[in-house]
TORKOL-4160 file (C-alpha; in steps of 0.2 Angstrom, whole numbers, padded with zeros to 4 digits, m for minus):
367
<pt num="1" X="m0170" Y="0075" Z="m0360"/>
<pt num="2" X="m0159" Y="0073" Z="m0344"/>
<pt num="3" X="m0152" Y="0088" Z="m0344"/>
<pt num="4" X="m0169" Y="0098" Z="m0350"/>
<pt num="5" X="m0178" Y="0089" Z="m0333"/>
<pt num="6" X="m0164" Y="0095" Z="m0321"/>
<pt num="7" X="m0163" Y="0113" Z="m0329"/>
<pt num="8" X="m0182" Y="0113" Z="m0327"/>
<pt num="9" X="m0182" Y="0107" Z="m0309"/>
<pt num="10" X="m0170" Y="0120" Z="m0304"/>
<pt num="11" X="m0178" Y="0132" Z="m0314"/>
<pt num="12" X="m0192" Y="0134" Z="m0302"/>
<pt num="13" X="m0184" Y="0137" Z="m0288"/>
<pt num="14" X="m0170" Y="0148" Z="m0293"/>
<pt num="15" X="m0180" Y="0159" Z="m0304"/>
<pt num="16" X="m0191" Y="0162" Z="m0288"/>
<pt num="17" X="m0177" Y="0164" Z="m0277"/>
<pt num="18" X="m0170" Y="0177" Z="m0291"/>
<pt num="19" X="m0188" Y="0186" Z="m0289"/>
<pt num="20" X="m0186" Y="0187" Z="m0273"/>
<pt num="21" X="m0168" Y="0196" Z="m0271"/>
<pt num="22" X="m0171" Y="0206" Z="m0289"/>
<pt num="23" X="m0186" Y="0215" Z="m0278"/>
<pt num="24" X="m0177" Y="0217" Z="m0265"/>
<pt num="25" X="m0160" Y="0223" Z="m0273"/>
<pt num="26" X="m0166" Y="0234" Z="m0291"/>
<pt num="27" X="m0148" Y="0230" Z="m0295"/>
<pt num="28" X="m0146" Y="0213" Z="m0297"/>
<pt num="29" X="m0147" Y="0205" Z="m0313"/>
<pt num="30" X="m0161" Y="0190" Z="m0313"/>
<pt num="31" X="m0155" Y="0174" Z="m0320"/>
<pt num="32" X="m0158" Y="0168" Z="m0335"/>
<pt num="33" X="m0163" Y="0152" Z="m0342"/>
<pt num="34" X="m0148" Y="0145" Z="m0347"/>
<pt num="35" X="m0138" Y="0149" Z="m0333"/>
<pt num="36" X="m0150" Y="0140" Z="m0321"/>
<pt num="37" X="m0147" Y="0125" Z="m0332"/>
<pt num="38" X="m0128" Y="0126" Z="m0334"/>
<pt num="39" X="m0126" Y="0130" Z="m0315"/>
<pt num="40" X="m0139" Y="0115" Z="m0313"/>
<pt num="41" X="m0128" Y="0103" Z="m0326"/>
<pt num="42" X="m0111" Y="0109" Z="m0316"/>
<pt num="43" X="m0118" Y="0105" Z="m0299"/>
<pt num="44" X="m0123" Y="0089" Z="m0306"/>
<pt num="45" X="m0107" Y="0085" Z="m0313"/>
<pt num="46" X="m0098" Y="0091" Z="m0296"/>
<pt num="47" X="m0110" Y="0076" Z="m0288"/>
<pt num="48" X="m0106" Y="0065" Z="m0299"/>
<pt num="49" X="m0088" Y="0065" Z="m0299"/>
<pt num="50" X="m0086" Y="0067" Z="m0280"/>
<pt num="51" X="m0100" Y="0053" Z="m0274"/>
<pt num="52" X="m0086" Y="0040" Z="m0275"/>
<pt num="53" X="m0075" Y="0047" Z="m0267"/>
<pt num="54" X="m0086" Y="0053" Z="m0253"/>
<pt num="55" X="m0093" Y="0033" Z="m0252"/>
<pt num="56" X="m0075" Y="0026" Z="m0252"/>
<pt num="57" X="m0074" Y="0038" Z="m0236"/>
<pt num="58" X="m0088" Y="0035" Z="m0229"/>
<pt num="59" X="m0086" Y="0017" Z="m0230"/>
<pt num="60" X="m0067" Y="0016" Z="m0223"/>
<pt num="61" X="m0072" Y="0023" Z="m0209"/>
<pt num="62" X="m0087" Y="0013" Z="m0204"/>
<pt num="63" X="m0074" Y="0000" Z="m0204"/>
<pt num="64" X="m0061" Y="0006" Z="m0196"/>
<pt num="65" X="m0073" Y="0013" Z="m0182"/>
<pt num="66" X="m0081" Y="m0007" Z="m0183"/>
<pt num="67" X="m0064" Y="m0015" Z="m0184"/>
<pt num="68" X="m0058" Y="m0003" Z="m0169"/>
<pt num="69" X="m0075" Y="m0007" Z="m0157"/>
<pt num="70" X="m0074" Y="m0027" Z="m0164"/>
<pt num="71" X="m0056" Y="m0027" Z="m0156"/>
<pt num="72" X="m0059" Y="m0017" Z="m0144"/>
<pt num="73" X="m0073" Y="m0029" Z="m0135"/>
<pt num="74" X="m0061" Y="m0046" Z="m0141"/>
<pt num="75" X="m0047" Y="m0039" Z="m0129"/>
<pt num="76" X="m0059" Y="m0034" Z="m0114"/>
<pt num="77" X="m0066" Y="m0051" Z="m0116"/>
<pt num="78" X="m0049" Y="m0059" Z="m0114"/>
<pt num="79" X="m0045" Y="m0051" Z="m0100"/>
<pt num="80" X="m0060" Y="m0056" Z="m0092"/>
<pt num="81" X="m0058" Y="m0071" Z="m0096"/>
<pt num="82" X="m0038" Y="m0071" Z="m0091"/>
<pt num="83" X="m0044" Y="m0062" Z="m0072"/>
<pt num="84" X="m0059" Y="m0076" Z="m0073"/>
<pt num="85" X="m0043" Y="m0090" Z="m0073"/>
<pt num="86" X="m0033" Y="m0081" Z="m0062"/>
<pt num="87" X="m0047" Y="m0081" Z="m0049"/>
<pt num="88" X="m0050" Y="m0100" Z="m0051"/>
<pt num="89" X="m0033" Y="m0103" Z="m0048"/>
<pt num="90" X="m0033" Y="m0095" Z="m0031"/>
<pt num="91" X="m0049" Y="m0105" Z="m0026"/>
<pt num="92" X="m0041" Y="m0120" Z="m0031"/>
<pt num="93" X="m0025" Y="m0118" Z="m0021"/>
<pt num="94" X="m0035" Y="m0111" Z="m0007"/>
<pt num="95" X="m0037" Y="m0123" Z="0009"/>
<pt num="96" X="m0020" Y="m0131" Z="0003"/>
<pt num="97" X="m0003" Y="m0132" Z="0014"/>
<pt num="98" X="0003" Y="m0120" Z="m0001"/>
<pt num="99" X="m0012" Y="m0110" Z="0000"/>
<pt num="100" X="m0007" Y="m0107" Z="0021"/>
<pt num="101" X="0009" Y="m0096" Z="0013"/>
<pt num="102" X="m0002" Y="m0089" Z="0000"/>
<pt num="103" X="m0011" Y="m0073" Z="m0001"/>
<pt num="104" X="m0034" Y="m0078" Z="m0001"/>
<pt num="105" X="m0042" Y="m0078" Z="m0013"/>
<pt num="106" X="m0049" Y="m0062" Z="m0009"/>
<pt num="107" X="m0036" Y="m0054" Z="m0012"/>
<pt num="108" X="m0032" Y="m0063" Z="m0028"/>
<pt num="109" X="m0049" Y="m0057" Z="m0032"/>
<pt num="110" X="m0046" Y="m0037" Z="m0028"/>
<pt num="111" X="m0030" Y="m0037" Z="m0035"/>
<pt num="112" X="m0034" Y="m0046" Z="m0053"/>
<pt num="113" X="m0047" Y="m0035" Z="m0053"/>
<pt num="114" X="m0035" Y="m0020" Z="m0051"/>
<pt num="115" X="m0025" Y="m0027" Z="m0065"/>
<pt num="116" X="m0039" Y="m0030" Z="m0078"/>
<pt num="117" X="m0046" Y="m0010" Z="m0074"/>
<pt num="118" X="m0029" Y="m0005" Z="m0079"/>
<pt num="119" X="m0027" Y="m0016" Z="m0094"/>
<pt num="120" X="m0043" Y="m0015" Z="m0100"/>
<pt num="121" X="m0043" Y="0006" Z="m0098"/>
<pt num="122" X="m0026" Y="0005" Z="m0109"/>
<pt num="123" X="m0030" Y="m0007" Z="m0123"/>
<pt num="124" X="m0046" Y="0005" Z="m0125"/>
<pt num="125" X="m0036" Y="0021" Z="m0126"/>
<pt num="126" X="m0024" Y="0016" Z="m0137"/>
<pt num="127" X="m0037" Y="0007" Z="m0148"/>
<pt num="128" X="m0050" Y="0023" Z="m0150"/>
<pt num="129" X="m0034" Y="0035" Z="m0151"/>
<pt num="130" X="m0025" Y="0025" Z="m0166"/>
<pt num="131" X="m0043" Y="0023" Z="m0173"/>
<pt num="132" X="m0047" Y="0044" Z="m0172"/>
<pt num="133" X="m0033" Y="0048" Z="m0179"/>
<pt num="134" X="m0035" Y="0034" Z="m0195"/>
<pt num="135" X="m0051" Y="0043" Z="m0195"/>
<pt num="136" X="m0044" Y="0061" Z="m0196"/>
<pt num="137" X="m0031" Y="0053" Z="m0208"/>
<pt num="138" X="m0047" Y="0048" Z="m0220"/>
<pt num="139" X="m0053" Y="0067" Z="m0220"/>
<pt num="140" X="m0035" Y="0071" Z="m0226"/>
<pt num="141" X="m0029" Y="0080" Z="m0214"/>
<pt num="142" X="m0013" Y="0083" Z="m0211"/>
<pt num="143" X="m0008" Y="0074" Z="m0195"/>
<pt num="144" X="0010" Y="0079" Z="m0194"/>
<pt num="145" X="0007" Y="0097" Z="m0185"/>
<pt num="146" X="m0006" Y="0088" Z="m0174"/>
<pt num="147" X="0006" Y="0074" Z="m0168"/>
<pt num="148" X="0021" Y="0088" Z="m0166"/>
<pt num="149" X="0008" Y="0096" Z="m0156"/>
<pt num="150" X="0002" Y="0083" Z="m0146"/>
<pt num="151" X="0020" Y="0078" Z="m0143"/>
<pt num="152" X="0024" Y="0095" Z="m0137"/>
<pt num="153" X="0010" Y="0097" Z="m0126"/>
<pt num="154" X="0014" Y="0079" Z="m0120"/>
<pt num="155" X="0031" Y="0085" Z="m0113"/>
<pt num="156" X="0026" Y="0103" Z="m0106"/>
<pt num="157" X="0011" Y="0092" Z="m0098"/>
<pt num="158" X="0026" Y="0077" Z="m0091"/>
<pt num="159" X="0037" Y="0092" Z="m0084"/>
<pt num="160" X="0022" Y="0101" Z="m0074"/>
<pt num="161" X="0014" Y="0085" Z="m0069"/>
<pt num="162" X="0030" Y="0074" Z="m0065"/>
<pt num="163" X="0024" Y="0070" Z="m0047"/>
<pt num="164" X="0008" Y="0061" Z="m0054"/>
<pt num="165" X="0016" Y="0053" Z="m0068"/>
<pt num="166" X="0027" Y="0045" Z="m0051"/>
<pt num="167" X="0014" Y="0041" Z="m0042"/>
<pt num="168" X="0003" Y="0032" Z="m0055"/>
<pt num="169" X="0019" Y="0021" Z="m0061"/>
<pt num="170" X="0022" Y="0017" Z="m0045"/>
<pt num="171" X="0003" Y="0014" Z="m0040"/>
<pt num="172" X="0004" Y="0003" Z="m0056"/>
<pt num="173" X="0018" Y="m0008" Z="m0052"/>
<pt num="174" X="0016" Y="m0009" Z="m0033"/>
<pt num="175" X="m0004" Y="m0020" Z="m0038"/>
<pt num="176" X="0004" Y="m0028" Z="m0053"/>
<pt num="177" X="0019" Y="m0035" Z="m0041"/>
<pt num="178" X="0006" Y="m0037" Z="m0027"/>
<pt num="179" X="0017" Y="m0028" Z="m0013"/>
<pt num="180" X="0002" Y="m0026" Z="m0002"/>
<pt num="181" X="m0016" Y="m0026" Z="m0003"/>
<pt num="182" X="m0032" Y="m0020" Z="0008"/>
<pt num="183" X="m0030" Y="m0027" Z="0026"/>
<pt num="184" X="m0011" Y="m0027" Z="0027"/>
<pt num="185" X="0000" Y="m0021" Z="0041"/>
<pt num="186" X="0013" Y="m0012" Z="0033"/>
<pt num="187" X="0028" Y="0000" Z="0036"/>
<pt num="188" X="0030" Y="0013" Z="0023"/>
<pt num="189" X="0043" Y="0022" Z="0031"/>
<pt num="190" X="0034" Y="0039" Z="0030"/>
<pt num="191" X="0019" Y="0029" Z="0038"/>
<pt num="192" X="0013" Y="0015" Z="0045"/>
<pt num="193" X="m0004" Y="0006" Z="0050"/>
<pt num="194" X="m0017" Y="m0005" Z="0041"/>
<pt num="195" X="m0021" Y="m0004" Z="0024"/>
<pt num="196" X="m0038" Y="0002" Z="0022"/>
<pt num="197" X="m0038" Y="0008" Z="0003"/>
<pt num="198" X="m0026" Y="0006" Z="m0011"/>
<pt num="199" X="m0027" Y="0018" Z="m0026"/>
<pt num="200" X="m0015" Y="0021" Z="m0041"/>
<pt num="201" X="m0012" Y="0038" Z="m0034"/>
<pt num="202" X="m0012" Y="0035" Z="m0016"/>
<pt num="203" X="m0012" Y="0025" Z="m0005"/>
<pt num="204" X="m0025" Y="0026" Z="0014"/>
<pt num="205" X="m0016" Y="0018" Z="0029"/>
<pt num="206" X="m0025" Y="0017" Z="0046"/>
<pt num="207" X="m0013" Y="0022" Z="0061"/>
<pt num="208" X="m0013" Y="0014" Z="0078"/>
<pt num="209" X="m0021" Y="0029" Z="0086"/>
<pt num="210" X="m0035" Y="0027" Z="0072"/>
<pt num="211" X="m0029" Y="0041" Z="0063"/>
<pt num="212" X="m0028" Y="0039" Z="0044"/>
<pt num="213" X="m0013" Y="0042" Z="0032"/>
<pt num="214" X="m0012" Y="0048" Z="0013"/>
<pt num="215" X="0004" Y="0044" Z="0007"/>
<pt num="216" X="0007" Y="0046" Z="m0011"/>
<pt num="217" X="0013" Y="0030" Z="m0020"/>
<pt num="218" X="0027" Y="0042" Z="m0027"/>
<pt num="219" X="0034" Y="0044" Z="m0009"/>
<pt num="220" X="0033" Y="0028" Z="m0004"/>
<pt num="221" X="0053" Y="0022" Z="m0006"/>
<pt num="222" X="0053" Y="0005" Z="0005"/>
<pt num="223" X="0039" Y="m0005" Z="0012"/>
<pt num="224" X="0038" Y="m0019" Z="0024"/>
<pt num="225" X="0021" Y="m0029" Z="0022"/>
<pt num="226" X="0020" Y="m0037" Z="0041"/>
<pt num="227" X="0004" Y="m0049" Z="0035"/>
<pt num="228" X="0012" Y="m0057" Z="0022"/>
<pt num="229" X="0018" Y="m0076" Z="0023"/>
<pt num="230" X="0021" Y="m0079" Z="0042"/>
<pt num="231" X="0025" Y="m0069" Z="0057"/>
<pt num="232" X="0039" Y="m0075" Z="0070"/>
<pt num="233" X="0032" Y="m0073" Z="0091"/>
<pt num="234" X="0049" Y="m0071" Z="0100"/>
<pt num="235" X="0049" Y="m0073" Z="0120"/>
<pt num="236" X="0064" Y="m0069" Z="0133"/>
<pt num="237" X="0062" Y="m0079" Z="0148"/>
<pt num="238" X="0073" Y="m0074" Z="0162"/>
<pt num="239" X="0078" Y="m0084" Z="0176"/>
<pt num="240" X="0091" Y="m0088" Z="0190"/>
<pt num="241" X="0109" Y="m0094" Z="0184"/>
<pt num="242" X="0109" Y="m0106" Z="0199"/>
<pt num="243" X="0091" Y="m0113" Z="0187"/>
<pt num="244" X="0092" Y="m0131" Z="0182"/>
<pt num="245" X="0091" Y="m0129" Z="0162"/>
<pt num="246" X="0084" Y="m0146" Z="0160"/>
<pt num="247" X="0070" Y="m0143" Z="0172"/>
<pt num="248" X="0065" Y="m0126" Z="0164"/>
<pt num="249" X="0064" Y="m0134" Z="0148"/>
<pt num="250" X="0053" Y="m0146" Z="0153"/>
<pt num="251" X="0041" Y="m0132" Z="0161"/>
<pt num="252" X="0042" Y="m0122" Z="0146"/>
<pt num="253" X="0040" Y="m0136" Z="0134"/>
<pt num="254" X="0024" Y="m0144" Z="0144"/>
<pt num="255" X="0017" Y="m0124" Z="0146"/>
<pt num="256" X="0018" Y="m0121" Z="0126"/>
<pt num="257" X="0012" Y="m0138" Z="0120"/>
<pt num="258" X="m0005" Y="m0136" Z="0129"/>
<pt num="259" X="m0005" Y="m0119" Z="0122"/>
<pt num="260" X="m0004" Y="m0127" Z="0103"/>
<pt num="261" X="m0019" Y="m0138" Z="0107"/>
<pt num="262" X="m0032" Y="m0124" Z="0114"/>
<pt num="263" X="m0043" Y="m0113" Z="0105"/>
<pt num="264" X="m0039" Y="m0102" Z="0095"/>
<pt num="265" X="m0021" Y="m0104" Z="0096"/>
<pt num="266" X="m0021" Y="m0121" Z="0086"/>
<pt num="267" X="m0024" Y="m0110" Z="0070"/>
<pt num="268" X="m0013" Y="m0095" Z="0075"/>
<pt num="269" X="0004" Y="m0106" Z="0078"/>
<pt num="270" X="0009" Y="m0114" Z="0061"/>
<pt num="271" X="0023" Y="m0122" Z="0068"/>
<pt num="272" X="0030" Y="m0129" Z="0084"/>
<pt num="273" X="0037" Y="m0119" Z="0098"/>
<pt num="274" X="0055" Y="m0121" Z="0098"/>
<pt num="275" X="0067" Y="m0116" Z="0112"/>
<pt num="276" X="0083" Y="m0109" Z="0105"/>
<pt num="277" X="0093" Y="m0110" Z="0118"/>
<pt num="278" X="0102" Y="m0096" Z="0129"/>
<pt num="279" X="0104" Y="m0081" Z="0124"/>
<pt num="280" X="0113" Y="m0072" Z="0137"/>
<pt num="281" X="0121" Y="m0077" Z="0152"/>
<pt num="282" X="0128" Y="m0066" Z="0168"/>
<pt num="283" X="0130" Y="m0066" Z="0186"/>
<pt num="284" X="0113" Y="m0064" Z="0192"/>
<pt num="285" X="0102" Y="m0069" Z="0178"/>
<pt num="286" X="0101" Y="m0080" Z="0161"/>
<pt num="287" X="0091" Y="m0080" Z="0148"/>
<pt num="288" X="0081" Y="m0091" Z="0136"/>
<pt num="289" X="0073" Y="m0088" Z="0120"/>
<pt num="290" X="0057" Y="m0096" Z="0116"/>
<pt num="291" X="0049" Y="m0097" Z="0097"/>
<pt num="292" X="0036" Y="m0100" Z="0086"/>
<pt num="293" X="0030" Y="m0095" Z="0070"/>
<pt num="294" X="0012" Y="m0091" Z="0066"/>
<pt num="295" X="0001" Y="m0083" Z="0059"/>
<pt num="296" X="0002" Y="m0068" Z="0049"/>
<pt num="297" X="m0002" Y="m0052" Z="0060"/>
<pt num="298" X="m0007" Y="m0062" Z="0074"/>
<pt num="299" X="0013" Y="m0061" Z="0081"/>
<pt num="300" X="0010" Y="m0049" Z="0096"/>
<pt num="301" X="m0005" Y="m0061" Z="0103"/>
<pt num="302" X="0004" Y="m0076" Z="0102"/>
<pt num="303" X="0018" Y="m0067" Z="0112"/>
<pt num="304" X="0007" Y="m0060" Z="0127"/>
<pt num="305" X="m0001" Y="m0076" Z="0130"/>
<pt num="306" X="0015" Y="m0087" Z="0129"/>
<pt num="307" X="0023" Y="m0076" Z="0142"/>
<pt num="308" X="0007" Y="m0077" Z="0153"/>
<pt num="309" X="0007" Y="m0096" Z="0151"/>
<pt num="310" X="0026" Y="m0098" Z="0152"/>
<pt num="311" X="0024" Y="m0086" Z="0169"/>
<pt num="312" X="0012" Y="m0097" Z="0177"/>
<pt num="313" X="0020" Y="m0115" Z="0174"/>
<pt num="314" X="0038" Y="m0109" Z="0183"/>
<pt num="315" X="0027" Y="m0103" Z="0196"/>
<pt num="316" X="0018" Y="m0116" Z="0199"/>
<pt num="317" X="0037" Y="m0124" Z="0196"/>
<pt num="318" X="0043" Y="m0115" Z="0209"/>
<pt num="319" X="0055" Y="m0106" Z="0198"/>
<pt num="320" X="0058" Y="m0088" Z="0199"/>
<pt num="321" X="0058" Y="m0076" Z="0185"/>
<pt num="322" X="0074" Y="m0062" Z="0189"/>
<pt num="323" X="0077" Y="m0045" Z="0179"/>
<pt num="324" X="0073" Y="m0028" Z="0180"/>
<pt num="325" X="0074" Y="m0014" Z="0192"/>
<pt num="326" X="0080" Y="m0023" Z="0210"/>
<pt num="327" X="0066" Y="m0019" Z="0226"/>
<pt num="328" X="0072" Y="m0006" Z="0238"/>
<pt num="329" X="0078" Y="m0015" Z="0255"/>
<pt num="330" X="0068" Y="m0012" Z="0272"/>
<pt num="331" X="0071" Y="m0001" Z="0283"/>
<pt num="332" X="0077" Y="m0005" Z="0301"/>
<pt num="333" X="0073" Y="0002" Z="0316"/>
<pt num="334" X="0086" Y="0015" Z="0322"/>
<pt num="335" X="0099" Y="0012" Z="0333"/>
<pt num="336" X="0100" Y="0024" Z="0348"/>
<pt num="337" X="0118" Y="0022" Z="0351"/>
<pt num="338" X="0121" Y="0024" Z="0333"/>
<pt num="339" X="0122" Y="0043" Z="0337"/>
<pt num="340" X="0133" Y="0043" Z="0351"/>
<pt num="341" X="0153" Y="0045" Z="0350"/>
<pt num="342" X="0166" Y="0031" Z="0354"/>
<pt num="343" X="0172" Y="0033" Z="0374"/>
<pt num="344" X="0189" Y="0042" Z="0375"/>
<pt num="345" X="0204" Y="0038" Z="0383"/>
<pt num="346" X="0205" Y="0053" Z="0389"/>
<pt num="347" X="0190" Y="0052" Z="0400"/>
<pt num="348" X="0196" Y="0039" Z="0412"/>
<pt num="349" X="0209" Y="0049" Z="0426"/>
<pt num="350" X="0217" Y="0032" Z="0429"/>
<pt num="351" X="0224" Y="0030" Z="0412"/>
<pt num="352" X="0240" Y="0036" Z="0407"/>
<pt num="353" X="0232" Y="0047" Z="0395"/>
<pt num="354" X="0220" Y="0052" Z="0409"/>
<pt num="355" X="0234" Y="0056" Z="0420"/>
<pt num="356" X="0246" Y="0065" Z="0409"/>
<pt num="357" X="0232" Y="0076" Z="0404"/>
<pt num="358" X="0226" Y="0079" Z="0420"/>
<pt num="359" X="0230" Y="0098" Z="0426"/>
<pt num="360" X="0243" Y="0098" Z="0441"/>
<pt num="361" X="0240" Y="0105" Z="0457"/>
<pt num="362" X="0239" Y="0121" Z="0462"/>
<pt num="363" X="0252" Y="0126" Z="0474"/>
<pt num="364" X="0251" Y="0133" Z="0491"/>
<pt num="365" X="0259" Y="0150" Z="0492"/>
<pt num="366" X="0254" Y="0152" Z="0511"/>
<pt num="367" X="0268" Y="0144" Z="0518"/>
């Protein structure tokens, strides 16, 4: 009776389907009864051997597709919550005496940030790629030509596309070793100015002039981060040898200690200002270096005001500054004898010389 019931059911439709192309094509022979059934019975039996194989298909991969998302979201949320402790940690040590030497919390912030978009973008290619080709491995498909392909493609793409390779690796490893971040003054050798943008690729520096620089991470060979840490505000004072050093000690010593209590130099020197001592000494001149330490980018401030403040106090001091270029000397009002030329001996008759040079007299040839 099974069998009868699907003959039956495709009976209909394949015997109307046979009208139809035996009217249009006179030389088709319409199918009979029992070949509807047999057909009907084979496809059956096709069905029925293939559903469990097509369910244990189906149903590996909905779960590799649900174990792939599953660990896919687990590791996205340990990141976030690894940059979350990161951040705390910056906050923490923030407003500290360690935190003065430290990078803010800001920029703990950006660059944790920077590293969790990197790791969460890996962890979620390599996670859906090994879950597409398990996938394409459930199909039966031979992944061994796909795999020599990719792998041949992978090197023709390395060779063509070295320089980004270079400069992604070394945009990568310049925010994971924090070598500078937005708001630095750096030297990159090729360039150098304020950090206004850093990117995996390239990174935007802001010259002096304002002009803006792209320099490639991949060209970038040595770099000096100048806001990092501290910043040391070095000052040459030069005075007269004849100068008591005690005494300009003491002036520059009272001139930079009311300099560390005003505003806003308090917050910009992180240490005291130290003399060192001399640091070159000649005929006419010696000279004394004065020191401090402070904050970072803020060296070339502190400099130009512990000049003008050292200036004043020796002047008020009486003490005079010497170096450079001497001053030209007056000019004196002209001699009028200078041009004149020294008397001769010659000129006077009643010196010897006079007399020997003297012509003698004419004799008289009329006696």
């Amino acid at each position: 009776m099974f069998r009868v019931r699907h003959a039956w059911r495709f009976y209909v439709p394949w015997s109307a389907l046979s009208a139809l192309s035996t009217a249009d094509d006179p030389q088709q022979v319409p199918v009979t009864l029992d070949e509807a059934a047999e057909k009907a019975t084979n496809a059956a039996g096709w069905v029925e051997e293939n559903w469990s194989t097509w369910l244990n298909t189906g149903l590996r991969i909905l779960l590799i597709l649900v174990v792939a998302l599953l660990l896919r979201m687990a590791i996205r949320r340990a990141l976030t919550k690894l940059i979350e402790r990161m951040n705390r940690s910056a906050q923490a040590v923030e407003g500290t005496a360690l935190g003065g030497l430290l990078v803010n919390a800001e920029r703990r912030r950006q660059r944790s940030e920077a590293i969790g978009s990197v790791l969460r973008s890996v962890a979620s290619f390599v996670i859906l790629g090994t879950a597409g080709l398990m996938i394409l491995g459930a199909f039966q498909i031979d992944l061994a030509p796909l795999l020599a392909s990719a792998g041949v493609a992978g090197v023709a793409i390395g060779f063509g596309a070295r320089n980004l390779v270079t400069d992604f690796l070394s945009g990568v490893f310049m925010i994971l070793e924090d070598q500078y971040g937005v708001g630095d003054s750096v030297d990159a050798g090729v360039a150098s100015g304020e950090v206004i943008e850093v990117g995996l690729r390239v990174t935007k520096l802001r010259g002096v002039d304002g002009e803006i620089w792209y320099v490639r991470n991949g060209e970038i060979k040595r770099i000096g981060n100048l806001s990092q840490g501290w910043a040391t505000a070095a000052v040459d004072v030069t005075v007269r040898p004849t100068e008591d050093l005690d005494r300009v000690k003491s002036v520059i010593d009272e001139a930079t200690a009311s300099m560390a209590k005003d505003e806003p130099w308090n917050e910009r020197l992180w240490g005291p200002v130290e003399i060192l001592g001399l640091t070159e000494v000649l005929l006419d001149s010696m000279t004394v270096r004065v020191s401090a330490k402070t904050m970072p980018g803020k060296a070339l401030g502190v400099e130009r005001e512990l000049r003008w403040r050292i200036k004043r106090a020796l002047d008020a001091a009486g003490i005079r500054i010497v170096g450079g270029v001497p001053a030209p000397a007056e000019e004196s009002a002209a001699d009028p004898t200078a041009g004149m030329a020294a008397p001769s001996v010659f000129a006077s008759p009643t010196s010897p010389q006079g007399a020997a040079a003297s012509p003698l007299p004419k004799p008289d040839l009329g006696k």
